[in-house]
C-alpha positions as CSV (number, residue, x, y, z in Angstrom):
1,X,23.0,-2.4,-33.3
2,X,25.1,-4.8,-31.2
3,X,24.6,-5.5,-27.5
4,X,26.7,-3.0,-25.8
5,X,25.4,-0.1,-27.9
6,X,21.4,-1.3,-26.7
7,X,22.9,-2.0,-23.0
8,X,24.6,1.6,-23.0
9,X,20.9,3.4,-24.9
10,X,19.0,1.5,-22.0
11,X,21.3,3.1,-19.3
12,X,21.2,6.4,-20.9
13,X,17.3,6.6,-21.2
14,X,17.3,4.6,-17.6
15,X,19.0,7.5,-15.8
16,X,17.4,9.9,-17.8
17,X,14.1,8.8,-17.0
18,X,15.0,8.2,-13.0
19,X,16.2,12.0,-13.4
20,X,13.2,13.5,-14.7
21,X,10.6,11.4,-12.2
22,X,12.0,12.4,-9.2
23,X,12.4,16.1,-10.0
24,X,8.7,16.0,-11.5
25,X,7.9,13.6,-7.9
26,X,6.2,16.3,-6.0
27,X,3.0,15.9,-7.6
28,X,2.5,12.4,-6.9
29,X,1.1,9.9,-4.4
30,X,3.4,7.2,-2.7
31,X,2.6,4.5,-4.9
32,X,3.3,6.4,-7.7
33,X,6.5,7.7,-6.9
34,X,7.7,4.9,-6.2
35,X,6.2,2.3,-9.5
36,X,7.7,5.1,-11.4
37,X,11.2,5.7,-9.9
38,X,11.4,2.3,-9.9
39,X,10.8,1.5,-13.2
40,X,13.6,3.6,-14.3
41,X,15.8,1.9,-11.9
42,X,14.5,-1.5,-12.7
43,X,15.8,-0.8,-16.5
44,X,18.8,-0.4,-14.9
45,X,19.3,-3.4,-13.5
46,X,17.7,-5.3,-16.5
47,X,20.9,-4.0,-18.7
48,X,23.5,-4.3,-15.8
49,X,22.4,-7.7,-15.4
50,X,21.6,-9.3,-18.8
51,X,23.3,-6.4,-21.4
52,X,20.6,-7.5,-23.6
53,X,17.0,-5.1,-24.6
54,X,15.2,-8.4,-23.3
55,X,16.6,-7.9,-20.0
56,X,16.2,-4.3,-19.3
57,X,12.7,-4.4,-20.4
58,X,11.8,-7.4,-17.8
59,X,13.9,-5.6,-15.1
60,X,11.8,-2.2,-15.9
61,X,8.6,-4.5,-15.2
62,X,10.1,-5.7,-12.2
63,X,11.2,-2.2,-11.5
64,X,7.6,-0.7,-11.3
65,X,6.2,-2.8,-9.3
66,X,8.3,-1.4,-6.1
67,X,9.8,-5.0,-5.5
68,X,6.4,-6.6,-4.7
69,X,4.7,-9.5,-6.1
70,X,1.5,-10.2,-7.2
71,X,1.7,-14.4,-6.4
72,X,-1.3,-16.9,-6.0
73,X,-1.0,-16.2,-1.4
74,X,-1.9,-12.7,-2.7
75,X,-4.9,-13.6,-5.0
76,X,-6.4,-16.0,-2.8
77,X,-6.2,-13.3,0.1
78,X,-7.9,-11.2,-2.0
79,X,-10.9,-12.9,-3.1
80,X,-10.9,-14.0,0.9
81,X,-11.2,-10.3,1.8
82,X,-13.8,-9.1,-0.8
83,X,-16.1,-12.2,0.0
84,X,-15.7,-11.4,3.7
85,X,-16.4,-7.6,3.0
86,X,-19.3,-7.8,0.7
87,X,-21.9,-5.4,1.0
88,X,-20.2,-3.8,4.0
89,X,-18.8,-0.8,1.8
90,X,-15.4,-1.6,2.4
91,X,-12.6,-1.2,-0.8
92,X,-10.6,-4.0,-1.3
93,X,-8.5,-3.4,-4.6
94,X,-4.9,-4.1,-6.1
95,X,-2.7,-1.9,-6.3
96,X,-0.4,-0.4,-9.1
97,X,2.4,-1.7,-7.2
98,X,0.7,-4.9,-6.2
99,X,0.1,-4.1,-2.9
100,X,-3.6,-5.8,-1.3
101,X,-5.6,-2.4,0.1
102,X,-8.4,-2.4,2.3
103,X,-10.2,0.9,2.4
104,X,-12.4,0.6,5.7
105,X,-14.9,3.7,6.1
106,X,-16.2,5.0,9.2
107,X,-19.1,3.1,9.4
108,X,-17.1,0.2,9.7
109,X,-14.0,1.2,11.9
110,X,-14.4,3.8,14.2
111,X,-17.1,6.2,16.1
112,X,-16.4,9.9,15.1
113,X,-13.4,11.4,17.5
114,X,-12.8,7.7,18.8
115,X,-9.9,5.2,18.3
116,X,-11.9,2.5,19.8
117,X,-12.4,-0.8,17.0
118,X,-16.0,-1.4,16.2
119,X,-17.9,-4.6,16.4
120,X,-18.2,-4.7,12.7
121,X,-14.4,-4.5,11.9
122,X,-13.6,-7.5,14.0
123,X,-14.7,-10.0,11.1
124,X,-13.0,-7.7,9.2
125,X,-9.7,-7.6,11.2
126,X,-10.5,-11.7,12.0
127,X,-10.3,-13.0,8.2
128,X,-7.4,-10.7,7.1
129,X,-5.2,-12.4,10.6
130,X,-5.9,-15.9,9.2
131,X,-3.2,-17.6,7.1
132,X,-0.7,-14.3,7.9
133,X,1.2,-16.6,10.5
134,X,1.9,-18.8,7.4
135,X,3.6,-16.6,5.1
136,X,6.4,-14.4,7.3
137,X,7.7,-12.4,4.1
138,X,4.7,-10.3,3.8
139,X,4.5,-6.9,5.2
140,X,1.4,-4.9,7.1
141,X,0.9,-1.5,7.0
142,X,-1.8,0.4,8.4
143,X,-2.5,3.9,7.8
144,X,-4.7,5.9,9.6
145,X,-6.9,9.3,8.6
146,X,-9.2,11.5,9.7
147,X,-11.8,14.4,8.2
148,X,-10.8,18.4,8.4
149,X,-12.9,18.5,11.9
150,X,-11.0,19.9,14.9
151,X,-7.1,20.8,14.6
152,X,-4.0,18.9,13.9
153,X,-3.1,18.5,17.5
154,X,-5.9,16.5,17.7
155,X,-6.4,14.3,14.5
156,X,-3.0,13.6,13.8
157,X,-2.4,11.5,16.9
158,X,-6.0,10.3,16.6
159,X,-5.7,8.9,13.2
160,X,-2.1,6.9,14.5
161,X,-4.0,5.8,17.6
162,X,-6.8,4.5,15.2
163,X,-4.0,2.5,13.1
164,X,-2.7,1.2,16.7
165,X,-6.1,-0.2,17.4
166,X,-6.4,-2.0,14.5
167,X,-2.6,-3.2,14.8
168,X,-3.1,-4.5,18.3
169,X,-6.2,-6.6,17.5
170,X,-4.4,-8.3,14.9
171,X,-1.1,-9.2,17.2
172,X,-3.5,-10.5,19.3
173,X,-5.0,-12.8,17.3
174,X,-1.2,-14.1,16.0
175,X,-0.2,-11.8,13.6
176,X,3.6,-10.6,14.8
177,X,3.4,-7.1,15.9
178,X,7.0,-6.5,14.2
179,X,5.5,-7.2,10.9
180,X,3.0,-4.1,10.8
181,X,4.1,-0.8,10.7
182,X,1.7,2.1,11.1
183,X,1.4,5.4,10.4
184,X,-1.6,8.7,10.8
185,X,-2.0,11.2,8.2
186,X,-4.5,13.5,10.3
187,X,-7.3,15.1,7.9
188,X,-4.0,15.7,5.5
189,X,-5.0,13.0,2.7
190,X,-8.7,13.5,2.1
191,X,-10.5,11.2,-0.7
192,X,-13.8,13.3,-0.7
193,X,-15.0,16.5,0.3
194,X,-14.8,18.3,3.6
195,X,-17.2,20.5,3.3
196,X,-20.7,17.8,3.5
197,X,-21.3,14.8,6.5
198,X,-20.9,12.6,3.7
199,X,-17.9,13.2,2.7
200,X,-16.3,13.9,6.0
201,X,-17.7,10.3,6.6
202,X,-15.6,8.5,3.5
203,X,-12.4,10.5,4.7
204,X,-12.7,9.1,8.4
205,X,-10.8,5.7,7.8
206,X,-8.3,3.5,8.0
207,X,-5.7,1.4,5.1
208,X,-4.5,-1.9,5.3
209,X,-1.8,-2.6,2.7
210,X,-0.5,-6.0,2.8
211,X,2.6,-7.0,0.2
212,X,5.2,-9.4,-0.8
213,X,8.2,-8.4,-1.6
214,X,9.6,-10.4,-4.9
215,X,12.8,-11.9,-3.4
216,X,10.9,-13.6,-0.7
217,X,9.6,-15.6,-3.4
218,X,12.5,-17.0,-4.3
Protein backbone atom coordinates (compact mmCIF):
# COMPACT_ATOMS: atom_id res chain seq x y z
CA UNK A 1 0.00 0.00 0.00
CA UNK A 2 1.67 3.39 -0.82
CA UNK A 3 1.35 6.61 1.25
CA UNK A 4 -1.54 8.29 -0.28
CA UNK A 5 -3.79 5.17 -0.30
CA UNK A 6 -2.92 4.83 3.92
CA UNK A 7 -3.32 8.88 4.19
CA UNK A 8 -6.73 8.68 2.21
CA UNK A 9 -7.93 5.01 4.57
CA UNK A 10 -6.98 7.18 7.66
CA UNK A 11 -9.27 10.03 6.50
CA UNK A 12 -12.01 7.79 5.50
CA UNK A 13 -12.08 5.82 8.91
CA UNK A 14 -11.24 9.50 10.63
CA UNK A 15 -14.45 11.05 9.41
CA UNK A 16 -16.22 8.03 9.78
CA UNK A 17 -15.42 7.59 13.26
CA UNK A 18 -15.96 11.66 14.09
CA UNK A 19 -19.54 10.80 12.36
CA UNK A 20 -20.55 7.95 14.42
CA UNK A 21 -19.28 9.64 18.04
CA UNK A 22 -21.11 12.57 17.81
CA UNK A 23 -24.38 11.11 16.70
CA UNK A 24 -23.84 8.22 19.49
CA UNK A 25 -22.57 11.65 21.96
CA UNK A 26 -25.73 11.87 23.88
CA UNK A 27 -24.93 9.25 26.22
CA UNK A 28 -21.78 10.53 27.34
CA UNK A 29 -20.15 12.82 29.96
CA UNK A 30 -17.99 15.96 28.93
CA UNK A 31 -14.77 14.37 29.07
CA UNK A 32 -15.75 11.74 27.11
CA UNK A 33 -17.30 13.49 24.34
CA UNK A 34 -14.74 15.28 23.92
CA UNK A 35 -11.32 12.48 24.23
CA UNK A 36 -13.51 10.66 21.79
CA UNK A 37 -14.44 13.32 19.13
CA UNK A 38 -11.24 14.31 19.31
CA UNK A 39 -9.47 11.37 18.71
CA UNK A 40 -11.25 11.07 15.47
CA UNK A 41 -10.20 14.48 14.64
CA UNK A 42 -6.74 14.17 15.85
CA UNK A 43 -6.31 11.18 13.09
CA UNK A 44 -7.14 13.76 10.92
CA UNK A 45 -4.68 15.97 11.48
CA UNK A 46 -1.98 13.20 11.89
CA UNK A 47 -2.59 12.31 7.98
CA UNK A 48 -3.16 15.94 6.75
CA UNK A 49 -0.03 16.73 8.41
CA UNK A 50 2.54 13.81 7.92
CA UNK A 51 0.47 11.55 4.97
CA UNK A 52 2.10 8.74 6.73
CA UNK A 53 0.08 5.81 9.26
CA UNK A 54 2.85 6.95 11.78
CA UNK A 55 1.47 10.34 11.83
CA UNK A 56 -2.21 9.79 12.03
CA UNK A 57 -1.75 7.42 14.71
CA UNK A 58 0.29 10.10 17.02
CA UNK A 59 -2.15 12.89 15.93
CA UNK A 60 -5.21 10.41 17.08
CA UNK A 61 -3.18 10.26 20.64
CA UNK A 62 -2.86 13.81 20.62
CA UNK A 63 -6.41 13.93 19.44
CA UNK A 64 -7.97 12.23 22.58
CA UNK A 65 -6.52 13.89 24.96
CA UNK A 66 -8.73 17.22 24.15
CA UNK A 67 -5.51 19.32 23.52
CA UNK A 68 -4.21 18.99 27.03
CA UNK A 69 -0.97 17.82 28.39
CA UNK A 70 0.00 15.73 30.99
CA UNK A 71 3.78 17.56 31.63
CA UNK A 72 6.05 17.32 34.85
CA UNK A 73 4.07 21.20 36.29
CA UNK A 74 1.04 18.80 36.16
CA UNK A 75 2.55 15.78 38.07
CA UNK A 76 4.29 17.68 40.55
CA UNK A 77 0.86 19.58 41.23
CA UNK A 78 -0.64 16.52 41.74
CA UNK A 79 1.39 14.70 44.15
CA UNK A 80 1.30 18.50 45.91
CA UNK A 81 -2.54 18.19 46.06
CA UNK A 82 -2.93 14.49 47.27
CA UNK A 83 -0.19 15.02 50.07
CA UNK A 84 -2.01 18.23 51.14
CA UNK A 85 -5.52 16.34 50.94
CA UNK A 86 -4.71 13.22 52.70
CA UNK A 87 -7.04 11.73 54.87
CA UNK A 88 -9.41 14.64 54.34
CA UNK A 89 -11.71 12.60 51.83
CA UNK A 90 -11.08 14.67 49.09
CA UNK A 91 -10.53 12.98 45.23
CA UNK A 92 -7.70 14.17 43.53
CA UNK A 93 -7.29 12.03 40.21
CA UNK A 94 -6.18 12.40 36.44
CA UNK A 95 -8.29 12.54 34.04
CA UNK A 96 -8.86 10.70 30.70
CA UNK A 97 -8.20 13.89 29.09
CA UNK A 98 -5.36 14.87 31.42
CA UNK A 99 -7.09 17.31 33.17
CA UNK A 100 -5.92 17.54 37.46
CA UNK A 101 -9.65 17.03 39.39
CA UNK A 102 -10.22 17.74 42.81
CA UNK A 103 -13.47 16.22 44.04
CA UNK A 104 -14.12 18.24 47.41
CA UNK A 105 -17.23 16.82 49.46
CA UNK A 106 -19.33 18.61 51.70
CA UNK A 107 -17.54 18.01 54.70
CA UNK A 108 -14.83 19.85 53.37
CA UNK A 109 -16.44 22.82 51.30
CA UNK A 110 -19.59 23.97 52.27
CA UNK A 111 -22.46 23.88 55.14
CA UNK A 112 -25.72 22.34 53.69
CA UNK A 113 -27.78 25.30 51.78
CA UNK A 114 -24.63 27.71 52.15
CA UNK A 115 -22.11 29.14 49.66
CA UNK A 116 -19.95 30.29 52.46
CA UNK A 117 -15.96 28.52 52.14
CA UNK A 118 -15.23 26.39 55.18
CA UNK A 119 -12.21 26.55 57.38
CA UNK A 120 -11.02 23.30 56.12
CA UNK A 121 -11.00 24.11 52.33
CA UNK A 122 -8.76 27.07 52.89
CA UNK A 123 -5.49 24.73 52.97
CA UNK A 124 -7.10 23.19 50.41
CA UNK A 125 -7.81 26.27 48.21
CA UNK A 126 -4.05 27.69 49.78
CA UNK A 127 -1.73 24.86 48.20
CA UNK A 128 -3.68 24.53 44.81
CA UNK A 129 -3.00 28.94 44.49
CA UNK A 130 0.75 28.25 44.99
CA UNK A 131 2.98 28.02 41.91
CA UNK A 132 -0.38 28.92 39.57
CA UNK A 133 1.05 32.59 39.12
CA UNK A 134 4.02 30.73 37.53
CA UNK A 135 2.58 28.89 34.76
CA UNK A 136 -0.12 31.45 32.89
CA UNK A 137 -1.09 28.72 30.18
CA UNK A 138 -3.04 26.69 32.49
CA UNK A 139 -6.67 26.87 32.79
CA UNK A 140 -9.14 26.72 36.15
CA UNK A 141 -12.46 25.55 36.17
CA UNK A 142 -14.63 25.16 38.94
CA UNK A 143 -17.86 23.43 38.86
CA UNK A 144 -20.27 23.60 41.34
CA UNK A 145 -23.25 20.93 42.54
CA UNK A 146 -25.64 20.28 44.83
CA UNK A 147 -28.04 17.16 46.18
CA UNK A 148 -31.96 16.75 44.84
CA UNK A 149 -32.99 18.85 48.17
CA UNK A 150 -35.18 21.93 47.45
CA UNK A 151 -36.02 23.00 43.72
CA UNK A 152 -33.95 24.25 40.83
CA UNK A 153 -34.59 27.90 41.55
CA UNK A 154 -32.71 27.39 44.38
CA UNK A 155 -29.71 24.89 43.85
CA UNK A 156 -28.90 25.94 40.61
CA UNK A 157 -27.71 29.41 41.52
CA UNK A 158 -26.46 27.99 44.81
CA UNK A 159 -24.16 25.44 43.36
CA UNK A 160 -22.61 28.68 40.86
CA UNK A 161 -22.46 30.83 44.00
CA UNK A 162 -20.56 27.91 45.69
CA UNK A 163 -17.99 27.77 42.59
CA UNK A 164 -17.77 31.79 42.94
CA UNK A 165 -16.69 31.29 46.50
CA UNK A 166 -14.08 29.17 45.83
CA UNK A 167 -13.01 31.30 42.67
CA UNK A 168 -12.75 34.47 44.67
CA UNK A 169 -10.50 33.02 47.43
CA UNK A 170 -8.16 31.91 44.94
CA UNK A 171 -8.00 35.55 42.99
CA UNK A 172 -7.36 36.69 46.24
CA UNK A 173 -4.55 34.91 46.98
CA UNK A 174 -2.91 35.74 43.26
CA UNK A 175 -4.45 33.48 41.05
CA UNK A 176 -5.95 35.83 37.96
CA UNK A 177 -9.61 35.83 38.15
CA UNK A 178 -9.65 35.67 34.16
CA UNK A 179 -8.06 32.34 34.26
CA UNK A 180 -11.00 30.37 36.06
CA UNK A 181 -14.19 29.96 34.63
CA UNK A 182 -17.06 28.50 36.57
CA UNK A 183 -20.01 26.90 36.23
CA UNK A 184 -23.27 25.21 38.72
CA UNK A 185 -24.93 22.15 37.69
CA UNK A 186 -27.73 22.32 40.58
CA UNK A 187 -28.65 18.64 41.94
CA UNK A 188 -28.54 17.75 37.87
CA UNK A 189 -25.12 15.64 38.01
CA UNK A 190 -25.43 13.39 40.98
CA UNK A 191 -22.42 10.80 41.86
CA UNK A 192 -24.42 8.91 44.58
CA UNK A 193 -27.78 8.36 45.65
CA UNK A 194 -30.50 10.90 46.59
CA UNK A 195 -32.55 9.02 48.39
CA UNK A 196 -30.00 8.45 51.92
CA UNK A 197 -28.01 11.53 54.11
CA UNK A 198 -25.09 9.84 52.89
CA UNK A 199 -25.37 10.13 49.65
CA UNK A 200 -26.97 13.43 49.47
CA UNK A 201 -23.70 14.30 51.36
CA UNK A 202 -21.07 12.97 48.48
CA UNK A 203 -23.34 14.88 45.77
CA UNK A 204 -23.06 18.33 47.80
CA UNK A 205 -19.59 19.41 46.22
CA UNK A 206 -17.52 21.22 44.27
CA UNK A 207 -14.72 20.35 41.03
CA UNK A 208 -11.59 21.89 40.41
CA UNK A 209 -10.14 20.97 36.97
CA UNK A 210 -6.92 22.46 36.28
CA UNK A 211 -5.24 21.78 32.57
CA UNK A 212 -2.60 22.64 30.13
CA UNK A 213 -3.36 22.90 26.87
CA UNK A 214 -0.52 21.15 24.60
CA UNK A 215 0.57 24.21 22.41
CA UNK A 216 1.45 26.17 25.46
CA UNK A 217 4.05 23.80 25.75
CA UNK A 218 5.68 24.56 23.01
Amino acid sequence: MNISTSSARLTTVGLTAVALLIGGCANMSDAQRSAAIGAGVGALAGAAIGDSSKSAAIGAGVGALGGYIWSNQMAQKKAAMEQATAGTGVAVTQTADNQLKLNIPSDISFDTGRANIKPNLQPILNQFAQGLSSQPNTEIRIIGHTDSTGSDAVNNPLSINRAASARDYLAARGVDSRRIQIDGRGSREPIADNSSEAGRAKNRRIEIFLAERANAAR
